[in-house]
Each structure stands twice: as structure tokens, then as C-alpha cells.
N, C-alpha and C positions, 0 to 999 in steps of 0.2 A: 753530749747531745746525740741522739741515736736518729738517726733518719731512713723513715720508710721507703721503701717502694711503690709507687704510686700514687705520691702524695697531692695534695690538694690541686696542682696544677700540672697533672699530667694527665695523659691522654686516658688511660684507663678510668678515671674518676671521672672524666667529663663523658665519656661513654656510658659509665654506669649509672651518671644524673641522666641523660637523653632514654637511657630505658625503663626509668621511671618517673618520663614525664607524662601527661595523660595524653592519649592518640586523639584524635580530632573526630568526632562524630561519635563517640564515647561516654556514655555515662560514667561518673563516677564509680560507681558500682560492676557496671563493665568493664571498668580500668582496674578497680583492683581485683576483680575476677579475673584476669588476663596476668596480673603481675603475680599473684599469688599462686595460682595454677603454673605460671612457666618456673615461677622460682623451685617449686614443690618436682616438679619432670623434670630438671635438667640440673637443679643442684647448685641453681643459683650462677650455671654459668653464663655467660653473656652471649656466647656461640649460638644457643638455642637448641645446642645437641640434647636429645631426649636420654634421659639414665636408662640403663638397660634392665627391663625388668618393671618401669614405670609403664602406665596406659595412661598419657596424657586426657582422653575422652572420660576416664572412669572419675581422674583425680579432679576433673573439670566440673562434673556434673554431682559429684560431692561435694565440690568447694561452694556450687551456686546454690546447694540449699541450705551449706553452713553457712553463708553471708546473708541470707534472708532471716536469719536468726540471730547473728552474735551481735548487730548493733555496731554501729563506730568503730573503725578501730583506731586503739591506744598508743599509736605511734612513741611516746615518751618512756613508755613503760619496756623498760630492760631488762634481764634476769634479775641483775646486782641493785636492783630498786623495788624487786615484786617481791615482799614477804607474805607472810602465812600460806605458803605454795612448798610440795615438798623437792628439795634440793636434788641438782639432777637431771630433772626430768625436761626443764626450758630445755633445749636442741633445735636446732631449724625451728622456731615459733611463733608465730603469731599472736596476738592477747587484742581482745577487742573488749567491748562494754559488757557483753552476755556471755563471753565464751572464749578459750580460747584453742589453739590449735599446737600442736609439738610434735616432733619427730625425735625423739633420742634413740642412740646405737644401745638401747637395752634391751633384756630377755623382754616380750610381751609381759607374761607371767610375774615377774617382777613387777613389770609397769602398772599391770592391773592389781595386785596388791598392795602397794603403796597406796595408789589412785581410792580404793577400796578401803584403807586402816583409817584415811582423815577423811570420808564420808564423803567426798562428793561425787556428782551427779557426772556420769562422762562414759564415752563411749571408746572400745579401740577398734581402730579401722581394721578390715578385715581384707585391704587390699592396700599394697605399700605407695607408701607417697619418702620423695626424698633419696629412698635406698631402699633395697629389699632386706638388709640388714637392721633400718629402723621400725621402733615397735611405735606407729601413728594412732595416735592419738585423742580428743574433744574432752575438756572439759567445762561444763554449763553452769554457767550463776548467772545472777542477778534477777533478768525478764524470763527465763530460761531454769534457774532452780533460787529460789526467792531464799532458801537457807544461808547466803553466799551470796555477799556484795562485793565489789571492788569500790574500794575507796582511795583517797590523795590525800598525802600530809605530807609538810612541811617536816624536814629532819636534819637536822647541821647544815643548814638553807641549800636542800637540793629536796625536790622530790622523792617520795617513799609511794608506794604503791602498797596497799596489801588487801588480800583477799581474805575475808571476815566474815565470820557467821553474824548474820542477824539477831 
């Protein structure tokens, strides 16, 4: 039996539940504006130290009009659970109901031609979020490109996710 560091009851974990509890006076919406913006600047540290290279104000006021768009997000939904997505490209990501978000350590160029051979609708960010190494990313379905639904099924009784043309 292999045991981690940091596990269920140590002080790191119960730090990283408290900085993703929602702040008091917060909308929902401003809470995960706040967590998903810090996590994108700082690399998902807990410090709050900004990456070098990142504009916390740039990656914030892109983040608030992607959340005005993508719908719920899909908390459940994992790399190893999202098929019809091409392989890869989940990295620091996000997956909501209309849209989702990624950072992978790949060429841009590459990302946009993948992104581009299975047809969907997405944009690459033209200022780095995560690392200035990663090639950031949108990809848009459902309320947002009606071609591409995300759907849920049941698969060797766990969860399957897959993104599916209509």
C-alpha cells in the first residue's frame, strides 16, 4: 500500500478545501471567478504568488466574459471520463456546459490544428494564462455552437462524458 503526502487529513488538504470554500458576500459566480482566475495566475498555488509572465487583470476580465457564456460548470467531468475530445489537449482545464477552457504545454499551431481537423468552434487565447509556455485555449458547444453537445452515460457503472455532434 503506497501512501501519499498530503493525504486526506493533513494540513495541506484542509488548506486547499478552505480556498475553495465560497467567501462571504460572494456570489456564486464571483466565487468561481475568483478561484478560476487565481488558479489560472498562480499555477494553482496556494501562496497566491502570481506566475511570471501572467497579467492577473487580463486573465480576470477574460475569464468574466467566458463564465457569462459557458453555463455551469461540470465539476464531474475528468479528462479519463470526456470522450469525443481530442487527446492531449485537457491541461490545467476547465469543462463547463457550453464551453470549455485548457492550458496544455503544446506548440499553439499544433493546438489550433487539431482544434481545427474535428471542427469545432474555439478560440486560442492571444495572452497566456497558466505559463507562458502554455498554448490557452475555448472550446464552444452546446448554447454556444449547437453542432456539439455534451452529453452523460452510464459506462461500467461510472460516468462517461462525451462531446457529440448533434
Amino acid at each position: 500500500m503506497h501512501h501519499r503526502k498530503g493525504g486526506r487529513g493533513s494540513m495541506t488538504g484542509k488548506v486547499l478545501l478552505q480556498s475553495f470554500k465560497r467567501n462571504k458576500g460572494m456570489t456564486s459566480n464571483e466565487n468561481m471567478l475568483k478561484q478560476i482566475t487565481d488558479y489560472y495566475t498562480t499555477q494553482g498555488r496556494l501562496d497566491g504568488s502570481v506566475t511570471e509572465g501572467i497579467d492577473p487583470a487580463e486573465v480576470g476580465a477574460f475569464l468574466k466574459d467566458f463564465l457569462e457564456i459557458s453555463g455551469p460548470r461540470k465539476a464531474k467531468v475528468l479528462a479519463g471520463n470526456f470522450q469525443g475530445f481530442p487527446g492531449g489537449l485537457l491541461d490545467h482545464y476547465f469543462i463547463f456546459s457550453n464551453a470549455l477552457i485548457s492550458a496544455p504545454y503544446l506548440d499553439k499551431d499544433q493546438v489550433k490544428a487539431v482544434l481545427h481537423s474535428f471542427g469545432f468552434k474555439f478560440e486560442m487565447l492571444d495572452f497566456p494564462i497558466w505559463s507562458t509556455s502554455a498554448a490557452g485555449f475555448v472550446v464552444y458547444f452546446g448554447k454556444n455552437d449547437l453542432r456539439y453537445q455534451l452529453k452523460r452515460f452510464v459506462e461500467n457503472g461510472s460516468w462517461t462524458y462525451r462531446l457529440m455532434r448533434r
